[in-house]
C-alpha positions as CSV (number, residue, x, y, z in Angstrom):
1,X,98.3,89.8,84.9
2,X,95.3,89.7,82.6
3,X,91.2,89.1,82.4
4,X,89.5,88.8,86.4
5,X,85.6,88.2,86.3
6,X,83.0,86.0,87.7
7,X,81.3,83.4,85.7
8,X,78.0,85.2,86.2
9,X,78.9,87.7,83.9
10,X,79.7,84.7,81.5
11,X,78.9,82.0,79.7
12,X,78.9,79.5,82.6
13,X,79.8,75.6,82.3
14,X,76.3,73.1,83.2
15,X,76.2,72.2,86.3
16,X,78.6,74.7,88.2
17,X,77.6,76.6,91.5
18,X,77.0,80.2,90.4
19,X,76.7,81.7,94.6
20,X,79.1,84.7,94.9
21,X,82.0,84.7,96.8
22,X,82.6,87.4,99.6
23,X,86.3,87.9,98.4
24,X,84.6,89.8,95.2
25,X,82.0,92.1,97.3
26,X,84.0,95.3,96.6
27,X,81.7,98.0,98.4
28,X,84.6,99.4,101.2
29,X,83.7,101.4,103.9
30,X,84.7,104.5,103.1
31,X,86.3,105.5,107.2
32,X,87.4,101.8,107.8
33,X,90.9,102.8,106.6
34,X,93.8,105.3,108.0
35,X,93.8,108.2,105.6
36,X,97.2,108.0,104.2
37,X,96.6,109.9,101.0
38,X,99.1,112.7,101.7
39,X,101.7,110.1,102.6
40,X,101.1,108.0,99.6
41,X,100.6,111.7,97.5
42,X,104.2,112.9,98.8
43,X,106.0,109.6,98.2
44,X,104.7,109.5,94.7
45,X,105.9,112.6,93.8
46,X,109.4,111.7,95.2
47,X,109.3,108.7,92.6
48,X,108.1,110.9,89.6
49,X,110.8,113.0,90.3
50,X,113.8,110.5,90.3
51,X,115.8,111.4,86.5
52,X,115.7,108.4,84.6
53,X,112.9,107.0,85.9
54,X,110.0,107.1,83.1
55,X,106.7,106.1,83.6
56,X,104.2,107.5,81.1
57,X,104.8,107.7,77.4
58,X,108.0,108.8,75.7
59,X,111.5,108.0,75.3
60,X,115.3,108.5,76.3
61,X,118.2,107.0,74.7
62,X,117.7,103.7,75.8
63,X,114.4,103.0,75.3
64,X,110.4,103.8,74.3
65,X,107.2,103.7,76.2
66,X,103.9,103.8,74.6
67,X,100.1,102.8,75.9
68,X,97.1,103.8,74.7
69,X,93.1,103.8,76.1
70,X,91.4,100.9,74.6
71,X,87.7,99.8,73.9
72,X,86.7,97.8,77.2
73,X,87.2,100.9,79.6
74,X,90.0,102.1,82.1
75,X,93.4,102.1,81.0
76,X,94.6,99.1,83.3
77,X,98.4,98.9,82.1
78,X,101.3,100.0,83.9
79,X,104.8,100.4,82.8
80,X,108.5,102.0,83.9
81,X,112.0,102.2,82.8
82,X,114.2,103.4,85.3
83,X,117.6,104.5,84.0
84,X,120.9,104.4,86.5
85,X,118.8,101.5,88.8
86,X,120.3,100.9,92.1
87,X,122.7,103.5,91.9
88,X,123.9,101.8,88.8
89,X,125.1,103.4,85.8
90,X,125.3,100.3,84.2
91,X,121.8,99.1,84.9
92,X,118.5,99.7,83.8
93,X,115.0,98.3,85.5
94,X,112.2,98.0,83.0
95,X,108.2,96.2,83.6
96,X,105.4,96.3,81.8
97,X,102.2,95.4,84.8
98,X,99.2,94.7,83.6
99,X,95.7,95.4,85.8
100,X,92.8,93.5,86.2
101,X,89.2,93.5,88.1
102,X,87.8,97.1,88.9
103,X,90.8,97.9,90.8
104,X,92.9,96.4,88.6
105,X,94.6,100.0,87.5
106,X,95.7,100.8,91.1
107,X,97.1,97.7,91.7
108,X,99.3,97.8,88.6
109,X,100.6,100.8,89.8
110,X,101.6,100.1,92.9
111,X,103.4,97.0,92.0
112,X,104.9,99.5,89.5
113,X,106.3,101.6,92.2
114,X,107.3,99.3,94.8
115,X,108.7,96.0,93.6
116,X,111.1,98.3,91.8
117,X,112.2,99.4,95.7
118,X,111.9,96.2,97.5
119,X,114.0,94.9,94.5
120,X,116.6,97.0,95.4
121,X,116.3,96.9,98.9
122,X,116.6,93.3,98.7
123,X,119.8,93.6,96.0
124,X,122.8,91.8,97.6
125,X,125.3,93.7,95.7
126,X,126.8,96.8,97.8
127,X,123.5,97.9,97.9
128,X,121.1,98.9,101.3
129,X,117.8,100.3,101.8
130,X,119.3,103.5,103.0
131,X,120.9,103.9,99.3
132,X,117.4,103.3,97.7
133,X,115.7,105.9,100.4
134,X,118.3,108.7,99.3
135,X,117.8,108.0,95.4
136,X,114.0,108.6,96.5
137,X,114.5,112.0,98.5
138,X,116.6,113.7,95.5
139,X,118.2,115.7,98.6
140,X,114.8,117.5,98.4
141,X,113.9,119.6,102.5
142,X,112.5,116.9,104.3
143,X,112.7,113.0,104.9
144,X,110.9,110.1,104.0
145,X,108.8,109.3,107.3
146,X,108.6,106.1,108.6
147,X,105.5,104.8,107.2
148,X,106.6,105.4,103.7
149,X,110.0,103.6,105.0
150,X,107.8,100.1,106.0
151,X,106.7,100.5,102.8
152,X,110.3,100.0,101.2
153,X,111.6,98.3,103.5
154,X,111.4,94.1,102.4
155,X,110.7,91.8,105.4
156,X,113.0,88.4,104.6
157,X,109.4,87.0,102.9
158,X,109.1,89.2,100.0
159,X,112.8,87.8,99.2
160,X,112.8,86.6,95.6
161,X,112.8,82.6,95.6
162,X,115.7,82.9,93.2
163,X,119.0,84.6,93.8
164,X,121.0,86.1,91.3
165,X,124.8,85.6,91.6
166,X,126.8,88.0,89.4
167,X,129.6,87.9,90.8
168,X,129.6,83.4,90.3
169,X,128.2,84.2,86.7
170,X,130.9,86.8,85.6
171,X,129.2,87.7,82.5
172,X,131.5,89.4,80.1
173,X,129.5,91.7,78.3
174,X,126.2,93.1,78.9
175,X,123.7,90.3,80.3
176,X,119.8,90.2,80.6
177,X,117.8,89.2,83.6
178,X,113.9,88.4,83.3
179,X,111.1,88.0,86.0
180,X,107.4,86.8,84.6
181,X,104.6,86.3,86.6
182,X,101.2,86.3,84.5
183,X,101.2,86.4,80.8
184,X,102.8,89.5,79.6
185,X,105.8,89.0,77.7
186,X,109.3,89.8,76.7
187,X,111.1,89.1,73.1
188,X,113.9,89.8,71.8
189,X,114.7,91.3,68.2
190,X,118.1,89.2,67.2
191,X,120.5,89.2,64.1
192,X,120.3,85.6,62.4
193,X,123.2,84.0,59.8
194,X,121.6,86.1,57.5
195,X,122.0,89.3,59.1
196,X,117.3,89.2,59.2
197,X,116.0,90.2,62.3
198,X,114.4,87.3,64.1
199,X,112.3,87.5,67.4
200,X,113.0,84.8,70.4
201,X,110.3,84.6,72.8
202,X,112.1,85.1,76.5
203,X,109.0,84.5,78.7
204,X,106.3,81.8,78.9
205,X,102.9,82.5,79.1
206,X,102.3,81.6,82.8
207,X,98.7,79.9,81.7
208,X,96.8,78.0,83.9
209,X,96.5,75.0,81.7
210,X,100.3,74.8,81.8
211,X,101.3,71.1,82.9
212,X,103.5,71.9,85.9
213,X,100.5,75.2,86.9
214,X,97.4,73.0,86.7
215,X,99.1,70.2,88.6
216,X,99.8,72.4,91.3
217,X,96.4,74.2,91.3
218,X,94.6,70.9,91.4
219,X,96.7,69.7,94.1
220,X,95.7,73.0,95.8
221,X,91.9,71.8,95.7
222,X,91.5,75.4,92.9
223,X,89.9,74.1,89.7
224,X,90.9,75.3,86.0
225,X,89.0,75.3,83.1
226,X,86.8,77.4,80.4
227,X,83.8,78.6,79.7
228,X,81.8,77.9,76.8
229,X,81.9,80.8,74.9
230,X,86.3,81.1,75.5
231,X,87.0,77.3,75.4
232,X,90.4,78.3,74.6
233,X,91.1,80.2,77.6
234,X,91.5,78.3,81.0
235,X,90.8,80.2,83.7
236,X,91.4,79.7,87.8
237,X,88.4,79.0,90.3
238,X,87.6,78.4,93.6
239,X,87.0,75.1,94.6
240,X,83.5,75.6,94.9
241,X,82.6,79.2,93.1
242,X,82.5,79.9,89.8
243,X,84.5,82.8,90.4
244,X,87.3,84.5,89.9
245,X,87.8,83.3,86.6
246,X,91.9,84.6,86.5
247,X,93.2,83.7,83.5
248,X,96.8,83.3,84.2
249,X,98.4,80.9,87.2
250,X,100.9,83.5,88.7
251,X,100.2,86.9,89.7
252,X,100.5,89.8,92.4
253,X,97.5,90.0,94.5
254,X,94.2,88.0,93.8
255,X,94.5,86.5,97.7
256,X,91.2,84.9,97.1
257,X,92.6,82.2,95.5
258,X,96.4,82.3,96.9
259,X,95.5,79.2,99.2
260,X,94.2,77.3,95.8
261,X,97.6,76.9,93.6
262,X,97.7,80.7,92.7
263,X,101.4,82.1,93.1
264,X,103.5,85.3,93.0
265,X,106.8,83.3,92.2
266,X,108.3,84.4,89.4
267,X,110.2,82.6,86.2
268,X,113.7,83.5,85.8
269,X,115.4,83.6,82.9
270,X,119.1,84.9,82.3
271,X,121.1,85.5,79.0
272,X,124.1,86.9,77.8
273,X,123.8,90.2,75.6
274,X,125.7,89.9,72.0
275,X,125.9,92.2,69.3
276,X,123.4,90.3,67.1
277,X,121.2,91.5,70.0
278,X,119.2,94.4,68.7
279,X,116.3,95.3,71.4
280,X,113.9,94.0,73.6
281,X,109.6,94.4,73.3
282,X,108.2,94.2,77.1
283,X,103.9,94.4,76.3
284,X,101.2,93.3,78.0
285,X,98.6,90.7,76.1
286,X,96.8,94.6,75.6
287,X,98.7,94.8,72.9
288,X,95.9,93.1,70.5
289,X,92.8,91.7,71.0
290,X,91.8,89.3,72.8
291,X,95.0,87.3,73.8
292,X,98.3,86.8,72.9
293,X,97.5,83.8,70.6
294,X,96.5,86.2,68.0
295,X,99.5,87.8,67.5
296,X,102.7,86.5,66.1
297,X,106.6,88.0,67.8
298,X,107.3,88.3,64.3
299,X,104.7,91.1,63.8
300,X,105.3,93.3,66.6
């Protein structure tokens, strides 16, 4: 997740068609939706309430969450670490989502809330919806109502393109598990020879100048490439708009461009947990200013 905008507001390449695109005509009629506020209010507060499960800053035993209002206007970042995951002692769900476009801050919220869910509801391992429906209700007087339940509930779709299999794996010790879509990332603080702390980068920057993501945009008729005054940063655009401008190849929402190489798949990693392990830094590219380049693992 990252930077959204239409070339107009940029520096624009010669030559390129500057018409909007209706995709990015945000005006919503304001009675054109069901009003659902107290059913979205009411399931929210069933999810704040869950123990374990942090979401703003501060910290437990087993980790730290920090963000911060920047200089370019809403606070778009979203984050969780939810302790005792799937009924789970032994597991512990953490994300970092980062917003963009004006709605960019609700939308990181929501994936916030719910891929955690469908995860779960999708989980394989002695695990069912109706588990993940009683963490939520905290035995609270009342019952999650059935529009909050099609809202957890995963149709076979939303399944995750790769399947874990722990039991085939048989890890013996502790083990990590990483899903990146966009270009947040994940590194790892380990003990060398030397007994130094060294960082190993765990995600790749899902870019859309990539090899393997511009090849399959192109193929998609979507174009990627960068404006005069960011050459370094490639962007994603319609095949004939200058717009949106995304600036990453994977990530949740953006349908505009999900017919034009744009995915939601995302890359898996998986590694044993040793003792030369010491933690693990989940940030968003809001972390410095602008991008990621900037910024060295070693000086987080």
């Amino acid at each position: 997740m990252g930077s959204c905008f239409s070339a107009e507001s940029r520096s624009p390449l010669s030559g390129s068609p500057l018409s909007p695109h209706p995709a990015f005509d945000y005006r919503k009629k304001r009675n054109s939706r069901k009003k659902s506020g107290s059913v979205d209010f009411r399931k929210e507060e069933q999810l704040h309430r869950i123990p374990g499960r942090l979401f703003l800053n501060g910290s437990s035993g087993v980790a730290s969450l920090y963000t911060q209002q920047g200089k370019k206007g809403t606070n778009q970042d979203a984050m969780i670490v939810w302790e005792n995951f799937g009924s789970r002692t032994d597991m512990v769900f953490c994300g970092v989502f980062d917003g963009h476009c004006p709605y960019g801050h609700m939308v990181a919220k929501k994936v916030r809330d719910h891929l955690p869910l469908k995860l779960s509801a999708h989980w394989e391992v002695n695990i069912s919806s109706e588990d993940v429906l009683r963490g939520i209700s905290l035995n609270t007087a009342g019952s999650v109502n059935s529009e909050e339940t099609a809202l957890i509930s995963a149709d076979e779709e939303s399944r995750a393109s790769v399947d874990l299999d722990v039991t085939e794996k048989n890890p013996e010790g502790p083990y990590l598990v990483v899903g990146n879509v966009g270009n947040s990332r994940a590194v790892l603080a380990t003990r060398d020879k030397d007994n130094s702390l060294k960082a190993v980068q765990l995600t790749v920057d899902l870019k859309p100048n990539l090899p393997a993501e511009v090849e399959r945009i192109r193929n998609c008729k979507g174009r990627v490439f960068a404006l005069h005054d960011e050459p370094t940063v490639a962007r994603v655009w319609l095949p004939n708009n200058d717009a949106p401008g995304l600036a990453m190849s994977r990530a949740f929402g953006d349908f505009c461009v999900k017919d034009f190489g744009l995915i939601s798949v995302p890359e898996i990693s998986y590694r044993c947990l040793s003792e030369e392990d010491e933690f693990i830094v989940l940030a968003t590219d809001g972390i410095k200013e602008p991008t990621w380049i900037l910024i060295k693992n070693t000086d987080i």
